[in-house]
C-alpha positions in Angstrom: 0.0 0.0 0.0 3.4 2.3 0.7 4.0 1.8 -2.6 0.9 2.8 -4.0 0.7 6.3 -2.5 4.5 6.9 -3.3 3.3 6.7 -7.0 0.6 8.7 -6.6 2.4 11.5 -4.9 5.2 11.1 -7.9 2.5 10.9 -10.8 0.9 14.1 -9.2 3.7 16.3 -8.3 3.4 19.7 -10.3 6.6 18.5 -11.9 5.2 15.8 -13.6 2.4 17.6 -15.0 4.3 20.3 -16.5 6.5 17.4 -18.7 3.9 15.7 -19.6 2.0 18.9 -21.1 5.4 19.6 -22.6 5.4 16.7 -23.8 1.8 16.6 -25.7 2.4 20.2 -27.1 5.8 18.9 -27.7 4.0 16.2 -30.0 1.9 18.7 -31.4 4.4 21.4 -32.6 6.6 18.4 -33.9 3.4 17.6 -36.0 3.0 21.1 -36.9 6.8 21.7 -37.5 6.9 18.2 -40.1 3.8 19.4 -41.8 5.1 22.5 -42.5 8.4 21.2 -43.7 7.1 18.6 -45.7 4.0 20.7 -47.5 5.8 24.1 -48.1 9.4 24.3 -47.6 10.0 21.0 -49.2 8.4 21.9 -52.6 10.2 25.4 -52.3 13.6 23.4 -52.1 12.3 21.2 -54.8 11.7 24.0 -57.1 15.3 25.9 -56.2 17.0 22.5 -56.7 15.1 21.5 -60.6 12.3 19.8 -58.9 14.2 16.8 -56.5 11.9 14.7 -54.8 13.7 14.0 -51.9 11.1 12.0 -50.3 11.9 9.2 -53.6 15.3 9.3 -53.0 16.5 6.2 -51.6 19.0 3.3 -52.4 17.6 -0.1 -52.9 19.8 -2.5 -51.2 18.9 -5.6 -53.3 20.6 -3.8 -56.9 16.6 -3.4 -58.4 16.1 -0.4 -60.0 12.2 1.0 -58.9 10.8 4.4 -59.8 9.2 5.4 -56.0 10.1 4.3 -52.9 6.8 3.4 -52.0 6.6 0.6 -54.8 10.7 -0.1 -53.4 8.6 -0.4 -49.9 6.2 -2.5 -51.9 8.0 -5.3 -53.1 9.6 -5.4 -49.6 12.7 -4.8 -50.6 15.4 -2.9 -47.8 16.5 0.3 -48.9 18.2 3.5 -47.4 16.1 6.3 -47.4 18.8 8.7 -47.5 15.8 11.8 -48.9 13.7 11.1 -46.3 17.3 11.6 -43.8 17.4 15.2 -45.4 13.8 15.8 -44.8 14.5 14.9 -41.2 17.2 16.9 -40.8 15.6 20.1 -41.9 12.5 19.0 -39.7 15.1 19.4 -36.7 16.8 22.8 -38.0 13.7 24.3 -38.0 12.4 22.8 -35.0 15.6 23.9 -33.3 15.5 27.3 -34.6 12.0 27.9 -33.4 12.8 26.7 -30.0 15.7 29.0 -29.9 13.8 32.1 -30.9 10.9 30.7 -27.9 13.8 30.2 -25.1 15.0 33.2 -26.5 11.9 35.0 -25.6 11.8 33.6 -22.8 14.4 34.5 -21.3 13.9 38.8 -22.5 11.0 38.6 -21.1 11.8 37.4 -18.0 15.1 39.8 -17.7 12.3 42.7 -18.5 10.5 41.9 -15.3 13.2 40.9 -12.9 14.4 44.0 -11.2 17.8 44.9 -10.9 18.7 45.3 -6.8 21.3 47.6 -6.5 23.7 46.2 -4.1 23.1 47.0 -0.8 25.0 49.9 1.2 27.7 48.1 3.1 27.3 48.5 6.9 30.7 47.2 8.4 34.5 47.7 7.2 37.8 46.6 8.4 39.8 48.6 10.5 43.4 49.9 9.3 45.1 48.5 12.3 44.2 45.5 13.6 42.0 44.1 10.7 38.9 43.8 12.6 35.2 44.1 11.0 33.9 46.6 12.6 30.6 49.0 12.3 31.1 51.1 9.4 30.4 54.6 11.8 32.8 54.1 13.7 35.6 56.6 15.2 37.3 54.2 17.3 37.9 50.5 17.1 36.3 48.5 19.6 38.8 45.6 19.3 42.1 47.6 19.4 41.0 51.1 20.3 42.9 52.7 17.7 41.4 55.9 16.8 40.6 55.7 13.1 41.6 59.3 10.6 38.9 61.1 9.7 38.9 59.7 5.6 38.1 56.4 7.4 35.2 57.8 9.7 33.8 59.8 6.8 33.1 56.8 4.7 
């Protein structure tokens, strides 16, 4: 029964719930992100680069010559998907980059509202003599009695 309630308290902790939202709208904007890359900035790379279809660029491993990797796939043939690799990649570039520019964000933002303490005034300094912290209006030292000069009182 120990055992039970540990979970539960592990499961519920705030922690928890924040990664696994991270994690669903983590899904999402991967979802989003591949969607994007595969419907619009593929074909824009296609056209720039005399109309490569990089999702039909593979390597079929058993020397056959097929016109689509889907009929490659097909005849159940292995094959290295080497377009699909680039696709991937970009997937994660962009990815990356948008997550940069959100941390990024992040992070003015939260500079914006975090004041900026000035350092407090310091209340003690050392005396000349005997190296003592002492109170920082003092005349005299209380440790070694030494009268401190006036530059020192002043500060």
């Amino acid at each position: 029964m120990g055992m039970r309630k540990e979970f539960k308290e592990f499961v519920l902790r705030g922690n928890m719930m924040d990664l696994a939202v991270g994690v669903i709208v983590g899904g999402a904007f991967n979802g989003l992100v591949t969607s994007f890359v595969n419907n619009i900035i593929m074909p824009v790379i296609s056209l720039f680069t005399g109309k490569i279809d990089f999702e039909n660029m593979f390597v079929a491993l058993d020397g056959s010559k097929y016109a689509t990797l889907a009929e490659a796939q097909e005849a159940g043939t292995a094959v290295i998907a080497y377009g699909s690799f680039i696709t991937a990649i970009i997937n994660f570039l962009i990815l990356a980059l948008v997550v940069f520019f959100l941390v990024k964000g992040i992070n003015k933002m939260r500079a914006a509202t975090k004041k900026e303490e000035a350092p407090a005034a310091p209340t003690t300094k050392v005396c000349p003599f005997c190296k003592t912290e002492i109170d920082i209006n003092a005349t005299r030292c209380p440790h070694c009695t030494s009268e401190l000069p006036a530059e020192e009182a002043a500060e």
